[in-house]
LUMBA-93908 format. One record per residue (C-alpha): residue number from 1; z, y, x; residue in one letter. Coordinates in Angstrom, 2 decimals. Each point is the difference from the previous one (the first is absolute). Last residue first. Example, Ala and Ser with C-alpha at 12.3 -4.5 7.8 and 13.67 -1.06 7.14 Angstrom:
# residues 2
  keti       c3       c2       c1  torfi
     2     7.14    -1.06    13.67      S
     1     0.66    -3.44    -1.37      A
# end
This chain:
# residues 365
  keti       c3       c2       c1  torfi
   365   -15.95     9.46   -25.46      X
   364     0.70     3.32    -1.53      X
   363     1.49     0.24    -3.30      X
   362     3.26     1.50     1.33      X
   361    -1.92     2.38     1.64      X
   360     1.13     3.13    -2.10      X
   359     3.53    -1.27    -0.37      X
   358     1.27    -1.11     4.10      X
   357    -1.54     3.21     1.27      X
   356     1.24    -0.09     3.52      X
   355     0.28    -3.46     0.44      X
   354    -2.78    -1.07    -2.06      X
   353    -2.25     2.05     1.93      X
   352     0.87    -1.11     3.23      X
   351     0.17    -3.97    -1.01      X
   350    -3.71     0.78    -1.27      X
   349    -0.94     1.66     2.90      X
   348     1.55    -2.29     2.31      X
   347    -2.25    -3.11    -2.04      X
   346    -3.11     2.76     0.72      X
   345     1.17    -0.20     3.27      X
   344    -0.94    -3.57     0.34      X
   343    -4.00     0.84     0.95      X
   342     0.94     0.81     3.73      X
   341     2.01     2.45     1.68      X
   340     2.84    -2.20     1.00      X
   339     3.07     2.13    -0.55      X
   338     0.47     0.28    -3.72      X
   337    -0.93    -3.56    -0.90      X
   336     2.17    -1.73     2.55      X
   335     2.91     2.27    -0.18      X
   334     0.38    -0.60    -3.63      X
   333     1.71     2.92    -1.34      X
   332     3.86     0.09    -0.78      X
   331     0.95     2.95    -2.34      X
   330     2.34     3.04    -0.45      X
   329     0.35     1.80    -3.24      X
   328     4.10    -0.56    -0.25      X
   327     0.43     3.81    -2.02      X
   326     2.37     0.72     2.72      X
   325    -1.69    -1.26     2.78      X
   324    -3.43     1.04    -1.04      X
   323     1.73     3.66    -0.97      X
   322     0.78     0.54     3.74      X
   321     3.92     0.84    -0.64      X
   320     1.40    -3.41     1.44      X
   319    -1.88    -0.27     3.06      X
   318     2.42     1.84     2.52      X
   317     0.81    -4.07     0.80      X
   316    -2.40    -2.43    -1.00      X
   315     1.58    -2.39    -2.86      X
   314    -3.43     0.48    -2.42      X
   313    -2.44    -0.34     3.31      X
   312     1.69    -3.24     1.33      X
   311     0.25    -1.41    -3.37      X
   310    -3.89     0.52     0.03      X
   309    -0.40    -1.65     3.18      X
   308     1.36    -3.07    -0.35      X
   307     0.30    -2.36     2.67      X
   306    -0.71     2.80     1.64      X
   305    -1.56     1.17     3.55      X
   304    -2.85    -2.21    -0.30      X
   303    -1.59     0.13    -3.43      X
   302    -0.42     3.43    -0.72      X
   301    -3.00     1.09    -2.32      X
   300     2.19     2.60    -1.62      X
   299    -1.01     2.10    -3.08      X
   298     2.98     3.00    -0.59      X
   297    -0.82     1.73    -3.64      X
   296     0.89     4.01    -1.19      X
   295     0.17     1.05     3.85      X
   294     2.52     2.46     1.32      X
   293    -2.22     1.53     2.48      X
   292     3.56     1.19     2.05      X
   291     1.16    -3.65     0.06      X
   290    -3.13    -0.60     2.22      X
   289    -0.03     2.88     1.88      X
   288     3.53    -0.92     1.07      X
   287    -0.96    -4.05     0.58      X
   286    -2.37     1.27     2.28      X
   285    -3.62    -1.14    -0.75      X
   284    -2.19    -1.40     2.61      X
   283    -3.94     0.15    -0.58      X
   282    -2.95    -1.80    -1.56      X
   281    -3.16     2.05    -0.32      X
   280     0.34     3.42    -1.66      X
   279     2.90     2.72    -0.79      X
   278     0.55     2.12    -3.54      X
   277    -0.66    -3.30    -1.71      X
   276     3.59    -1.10     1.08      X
   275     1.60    -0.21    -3.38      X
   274    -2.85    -1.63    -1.24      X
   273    -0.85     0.49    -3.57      X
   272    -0.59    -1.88    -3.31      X
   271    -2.97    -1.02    -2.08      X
   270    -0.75    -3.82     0.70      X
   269    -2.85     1.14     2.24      X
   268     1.97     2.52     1.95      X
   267     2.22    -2.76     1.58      X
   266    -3.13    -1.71     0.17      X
   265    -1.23     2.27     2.31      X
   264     2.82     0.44     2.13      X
   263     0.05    -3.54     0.95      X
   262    -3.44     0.43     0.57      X
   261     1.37     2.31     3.01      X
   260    -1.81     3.47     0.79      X
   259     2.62     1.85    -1.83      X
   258     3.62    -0.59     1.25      X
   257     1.68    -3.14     0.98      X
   256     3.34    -1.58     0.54      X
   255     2.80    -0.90     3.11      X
   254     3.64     0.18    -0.35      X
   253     1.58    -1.65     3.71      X
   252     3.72     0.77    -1.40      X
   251    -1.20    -1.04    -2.26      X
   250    -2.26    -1.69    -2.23      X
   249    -3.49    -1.43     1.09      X
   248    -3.33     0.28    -1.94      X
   247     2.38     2.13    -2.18      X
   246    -2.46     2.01    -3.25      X
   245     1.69     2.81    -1.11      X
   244    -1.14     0.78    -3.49      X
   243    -0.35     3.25    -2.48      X
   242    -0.79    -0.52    -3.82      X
   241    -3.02     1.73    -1.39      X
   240     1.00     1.39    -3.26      X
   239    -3.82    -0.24    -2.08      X
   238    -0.60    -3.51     0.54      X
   237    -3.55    -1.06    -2.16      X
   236    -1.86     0.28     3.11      X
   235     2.23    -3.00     1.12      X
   234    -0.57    -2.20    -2.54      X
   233    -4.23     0.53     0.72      X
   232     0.54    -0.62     3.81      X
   231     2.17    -2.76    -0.31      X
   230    -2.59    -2.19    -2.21      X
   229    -2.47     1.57     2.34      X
   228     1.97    -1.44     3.17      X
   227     0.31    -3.33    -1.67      X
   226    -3.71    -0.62    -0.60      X
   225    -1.12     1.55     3.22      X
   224     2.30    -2.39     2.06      X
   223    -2.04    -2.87    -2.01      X
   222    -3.43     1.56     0.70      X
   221     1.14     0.23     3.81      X
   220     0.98    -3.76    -0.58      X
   219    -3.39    -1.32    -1.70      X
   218    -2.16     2.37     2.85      X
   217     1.61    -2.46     2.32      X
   216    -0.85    -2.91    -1.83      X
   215    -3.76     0.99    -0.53      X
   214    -0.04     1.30     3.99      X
   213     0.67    -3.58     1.00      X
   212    -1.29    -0.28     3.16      X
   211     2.55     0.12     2.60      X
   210    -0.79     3.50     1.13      X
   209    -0.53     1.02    -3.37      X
   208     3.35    -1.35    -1.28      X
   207     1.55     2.04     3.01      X
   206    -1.67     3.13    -1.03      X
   205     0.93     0.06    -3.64      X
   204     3.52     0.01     0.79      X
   203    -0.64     2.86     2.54      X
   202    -2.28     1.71    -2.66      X
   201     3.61     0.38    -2.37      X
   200     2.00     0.64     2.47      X
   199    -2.16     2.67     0.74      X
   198    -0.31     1.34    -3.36      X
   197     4.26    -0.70    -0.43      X
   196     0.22     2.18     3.06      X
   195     1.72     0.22     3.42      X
   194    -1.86    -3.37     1.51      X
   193     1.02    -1.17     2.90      X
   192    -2.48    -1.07     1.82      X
   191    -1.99    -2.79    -0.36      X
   190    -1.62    -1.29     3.18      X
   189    -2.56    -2.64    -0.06      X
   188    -0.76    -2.24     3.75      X
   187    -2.81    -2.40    -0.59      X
   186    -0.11    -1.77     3.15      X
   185    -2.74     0.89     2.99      X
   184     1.93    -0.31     2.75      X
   183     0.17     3.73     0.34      X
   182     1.52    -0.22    -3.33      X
   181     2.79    -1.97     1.42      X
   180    -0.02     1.72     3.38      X
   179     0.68     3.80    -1.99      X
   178     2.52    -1.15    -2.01      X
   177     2.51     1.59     1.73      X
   176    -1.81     3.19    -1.30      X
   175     1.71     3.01     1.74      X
   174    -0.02     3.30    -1.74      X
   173     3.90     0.02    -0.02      X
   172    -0.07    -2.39    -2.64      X
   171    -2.95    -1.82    -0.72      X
   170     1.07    -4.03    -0.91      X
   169     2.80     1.81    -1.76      X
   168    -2.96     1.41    -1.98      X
   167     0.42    -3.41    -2.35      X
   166    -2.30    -2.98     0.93      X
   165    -2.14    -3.06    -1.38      X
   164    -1.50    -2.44     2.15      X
   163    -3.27    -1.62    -1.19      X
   162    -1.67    -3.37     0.87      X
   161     3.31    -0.97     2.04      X
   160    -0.28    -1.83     2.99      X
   159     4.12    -0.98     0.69      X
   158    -0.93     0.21     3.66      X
   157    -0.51     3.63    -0.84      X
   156     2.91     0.58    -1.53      X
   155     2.15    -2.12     2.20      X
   154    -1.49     2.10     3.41      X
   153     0.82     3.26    -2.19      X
   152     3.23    -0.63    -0.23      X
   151     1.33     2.50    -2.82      X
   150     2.07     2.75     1.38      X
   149     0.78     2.61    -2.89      X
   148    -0.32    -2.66    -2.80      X
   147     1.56    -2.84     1.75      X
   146    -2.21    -2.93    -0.73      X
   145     0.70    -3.04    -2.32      X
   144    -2.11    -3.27    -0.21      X
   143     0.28    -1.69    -2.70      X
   142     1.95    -3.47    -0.83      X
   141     1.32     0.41    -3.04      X
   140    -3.52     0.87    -1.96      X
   139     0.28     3.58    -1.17      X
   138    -0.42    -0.34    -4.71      X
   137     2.34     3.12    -0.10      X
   136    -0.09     3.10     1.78      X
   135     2.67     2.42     0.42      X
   134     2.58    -1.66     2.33      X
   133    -2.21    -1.98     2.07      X
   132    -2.44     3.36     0.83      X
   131     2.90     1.30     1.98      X
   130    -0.86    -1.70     3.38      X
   129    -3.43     0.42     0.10      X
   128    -2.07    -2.44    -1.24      X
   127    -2.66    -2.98     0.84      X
   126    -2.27    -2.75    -1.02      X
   125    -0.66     1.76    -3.56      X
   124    -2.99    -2.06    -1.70      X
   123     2.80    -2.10    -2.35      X
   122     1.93     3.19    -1.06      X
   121    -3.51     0.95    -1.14      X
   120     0.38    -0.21    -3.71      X
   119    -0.74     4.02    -0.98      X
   118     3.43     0.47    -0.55      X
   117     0.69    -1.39     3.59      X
   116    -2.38     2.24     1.79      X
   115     1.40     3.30    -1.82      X
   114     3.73    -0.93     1.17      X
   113    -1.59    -0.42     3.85      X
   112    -1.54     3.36    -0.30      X
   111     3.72     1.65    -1.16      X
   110     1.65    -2.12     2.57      X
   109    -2.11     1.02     2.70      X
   108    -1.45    -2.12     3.09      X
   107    -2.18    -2.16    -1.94      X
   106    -1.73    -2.90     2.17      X
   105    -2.96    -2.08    -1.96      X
   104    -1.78    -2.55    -0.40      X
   103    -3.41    -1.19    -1.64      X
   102    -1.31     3.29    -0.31      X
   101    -4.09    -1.06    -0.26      X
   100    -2.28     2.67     0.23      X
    99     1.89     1.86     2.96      X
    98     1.05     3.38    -0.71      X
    97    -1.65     2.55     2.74      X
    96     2.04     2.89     0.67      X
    95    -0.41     3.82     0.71      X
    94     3.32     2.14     0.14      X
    93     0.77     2.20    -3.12      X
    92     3.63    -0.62    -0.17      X
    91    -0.44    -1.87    -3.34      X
    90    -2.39    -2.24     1.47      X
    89    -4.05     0.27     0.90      X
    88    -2.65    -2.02    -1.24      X
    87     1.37    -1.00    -2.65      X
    86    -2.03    -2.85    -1.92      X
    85     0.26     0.14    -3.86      X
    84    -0.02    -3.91    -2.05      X
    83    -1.56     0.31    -3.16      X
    82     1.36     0.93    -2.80      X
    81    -1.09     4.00     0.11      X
    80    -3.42    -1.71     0.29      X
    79    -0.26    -2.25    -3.15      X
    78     1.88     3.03    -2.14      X
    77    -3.36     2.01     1.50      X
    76    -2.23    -2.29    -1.25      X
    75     1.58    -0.55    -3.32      X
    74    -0.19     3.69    -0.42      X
    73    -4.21     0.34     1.43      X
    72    -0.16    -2.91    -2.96      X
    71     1.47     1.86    -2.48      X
    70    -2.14     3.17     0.93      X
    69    -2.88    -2.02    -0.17      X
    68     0.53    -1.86    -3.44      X
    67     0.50     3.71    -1.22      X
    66    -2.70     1.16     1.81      X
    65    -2.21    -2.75    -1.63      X
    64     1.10     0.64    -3.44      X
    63    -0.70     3.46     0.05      X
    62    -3.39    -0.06     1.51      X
    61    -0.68    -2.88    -3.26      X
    60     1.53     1.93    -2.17      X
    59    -2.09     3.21     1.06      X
    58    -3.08    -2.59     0.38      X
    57     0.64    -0.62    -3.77      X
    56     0.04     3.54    -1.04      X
    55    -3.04     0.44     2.16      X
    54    -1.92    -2.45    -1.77      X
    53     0.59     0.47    -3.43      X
    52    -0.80     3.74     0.84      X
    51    -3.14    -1.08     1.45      X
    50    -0.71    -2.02    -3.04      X
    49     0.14     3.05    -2.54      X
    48    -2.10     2.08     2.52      X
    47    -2.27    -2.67    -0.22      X
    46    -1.65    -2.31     2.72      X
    45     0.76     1.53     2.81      X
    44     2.82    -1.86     1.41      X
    43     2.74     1.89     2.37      X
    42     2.13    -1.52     3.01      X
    41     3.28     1.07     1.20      X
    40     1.08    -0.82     3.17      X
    39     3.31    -1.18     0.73      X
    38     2.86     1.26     2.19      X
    37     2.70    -1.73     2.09      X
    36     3.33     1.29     1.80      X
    35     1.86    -1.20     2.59      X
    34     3.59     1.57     0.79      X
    33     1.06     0.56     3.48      X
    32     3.58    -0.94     1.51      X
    31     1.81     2.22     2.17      X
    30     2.06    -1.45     3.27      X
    29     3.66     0.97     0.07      X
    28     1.53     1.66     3.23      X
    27     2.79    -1.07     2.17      X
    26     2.84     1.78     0.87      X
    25     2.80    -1.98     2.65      X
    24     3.95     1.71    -0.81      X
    23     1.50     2.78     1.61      X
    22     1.78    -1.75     2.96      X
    21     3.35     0.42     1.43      X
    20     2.18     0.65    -2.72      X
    19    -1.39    -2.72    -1.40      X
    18    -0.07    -2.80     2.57      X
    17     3.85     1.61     0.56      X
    16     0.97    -0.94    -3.97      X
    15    -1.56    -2.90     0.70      X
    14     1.58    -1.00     2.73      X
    13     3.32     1.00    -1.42      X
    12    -0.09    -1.78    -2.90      X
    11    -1.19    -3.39     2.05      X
    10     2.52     0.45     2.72      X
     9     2.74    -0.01    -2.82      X
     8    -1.87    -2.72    -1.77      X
     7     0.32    -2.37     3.22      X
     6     3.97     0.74     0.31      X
     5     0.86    -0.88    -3.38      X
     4    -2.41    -3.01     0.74      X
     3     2.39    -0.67     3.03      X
     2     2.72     0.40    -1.60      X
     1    -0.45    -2.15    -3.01      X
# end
């Protein structure tokens, strides 16, 4: 219990520094063109009464056929958007060449390695880092772990993996210690982290493409869009935006978010306020400034310092006037699904939003 106490603590903190440190990979979306057909009319000249029998009828005829050429132009394009995309470049922008076949498979990112598995490729992944284990479900027993900040690069590439996904850690400081790996010709992908639920959104669809199923990945981003409009439309409906302090880690080491942070976001989403929207990116909080923002609603994703963390926040010390404390509005939310920036925050959104407005989204799912 320690240990993976210990593990999650490194794993909150590395990705609160992954996005602190980096802004997040852009990628563009390609257009699609629409086909359209026309038919020529003819004329008869036999009788003005017959040519206008004809014409009518080559005007239903004209009609029909654009009609049964429009539906087919749809069908077409449904055909294509199904099919399998290739990137030709990852999230971080850098060139890369996806191998037809992805047979197996090294995921150095929890969040990436939690997308694999829900699309049924636990079986294809022949190696992890470290934290993976604890997120993703479906990892045979016996695979291979790597420590996220040093991996062995010898192991990975005697491992010969088809494609190797990556977070920026793999760039920090401007040096790529990937560099021999892709040298060596091995699909290296980098994902960083993303700081928007758009981006999160295209990184989810991203790995699916890379591993050939761009139909199931565009099933999950059209399953995180389904939730976040429910959301959306409940929470346009809130006219006394509540304020929350959202603890990544309590104190005395308090550390949250600003703008800039999907977190953030969807904190907006479900029609309330950050307390620290005045500040971007994640940053330390002193437990003064803190008390001094008096939130309405305390969300915690703590799951390392506490055995529980929201009994911890209602006993704090100097606590007992912040009206969350005193009107008990503080709640536990999954660490898992808040802090991997992958399809599952929609299932944080909807803890979020029932947390701070537990009548208006009673109804939601």
């Amino acid at each position: 219990m320690k240990k993976k106490k210990l593990l999650t603590l490194c794993a909150a903190f590395m990705l609160a520094f992954t996005m602190t440190a980096c802004s997040g990979g852009q990628s563009g979306d390609a257009g699609s063109e629409a086909a359209e057909s026309t038919a020529a009319e003819t004329a008869a000249s036999v009788s003005e009464e017959t040519a206008a029998a004809e014409t009518t009828t080559a005007e239903e005829s004209t009609a029909d056929t654009q009609e049964a050429s429009s539906e087919a132009a749809e069908t077409e394009a449904g055909t294509e958007d199904s099919q399998a995309v290739v990137p030709t470049e990852d999230r971080a922008g850098n060139p890369i060449t996806v191998p037809e076949e992805v047979d197996s498979i090294i995921s150095l990112a929890p969040a990436t390695t939690q997308i694999l598995c829900d699309l049924g490729l636990a079986d294809k992944i022949i190696a992890v880092d470290s934290n993976s284990p604890m997120y993703a479900e479906g990892l045979s027993e016996d695979v291979l772990q790597f420590n996220l900040l040093e991996p062995d690069l010898e192991q990975i590439m005697n491992a010969e993996a088809d494609i190797i996904f990556v977070s920026n850690l793999s760039s920090q400081g401007g040096e790529d210690i990937f560099k021999s790996v892709r040298d060596a010709g091995v699909c290296v992908a980098e994902i960083p982290t993303s700081n928007s639920i758009a981006d999160v959104e295209k990184d989810v669809q991203f790995v699916a493409d890379c591993v050939g199923m761009s139909a199931e990945g565009s099933e999950l981003v059209a399953g995180m869009e389904a939730v976040i409009s429910q959301v959306r439309a409940i929470g346009e409906t809130i006219t006394e935006p509540k304020t929350v302090l959202f603890e990544i880690s309590p104190v005395p080491y308090l550390y949250s978010f600003g703008t800039g942070v999907y977190l953030n976001e969807m904190i907006e989403l479900l029609g309330a306020e950050n307390v620290l929207a005045d500040q971007e990116g994640w940053i330390s909080v002193t437990e003064e400034s803190a008390v001094a923002a008096n939130p309405d609603v305390i969300l915690t994703s703590d799951n390392f310092s506490n055995e529980d963390p929201v009994a911890e926040i209602l006993g704090r010390e100097g606590w007992q006037n912040v009206t969350a404390v005193v009107e008990g509005q503080v709640a536990y939310i999954d660490n898992a699904a808040s802090s991997l920036p992958n399809h599952h925050i929609v299932d944080a959104l909807v803890e979020m939003a029932k947390a701070v407005y537990p009548d208006a989204y009673a109804e939601l799912d």
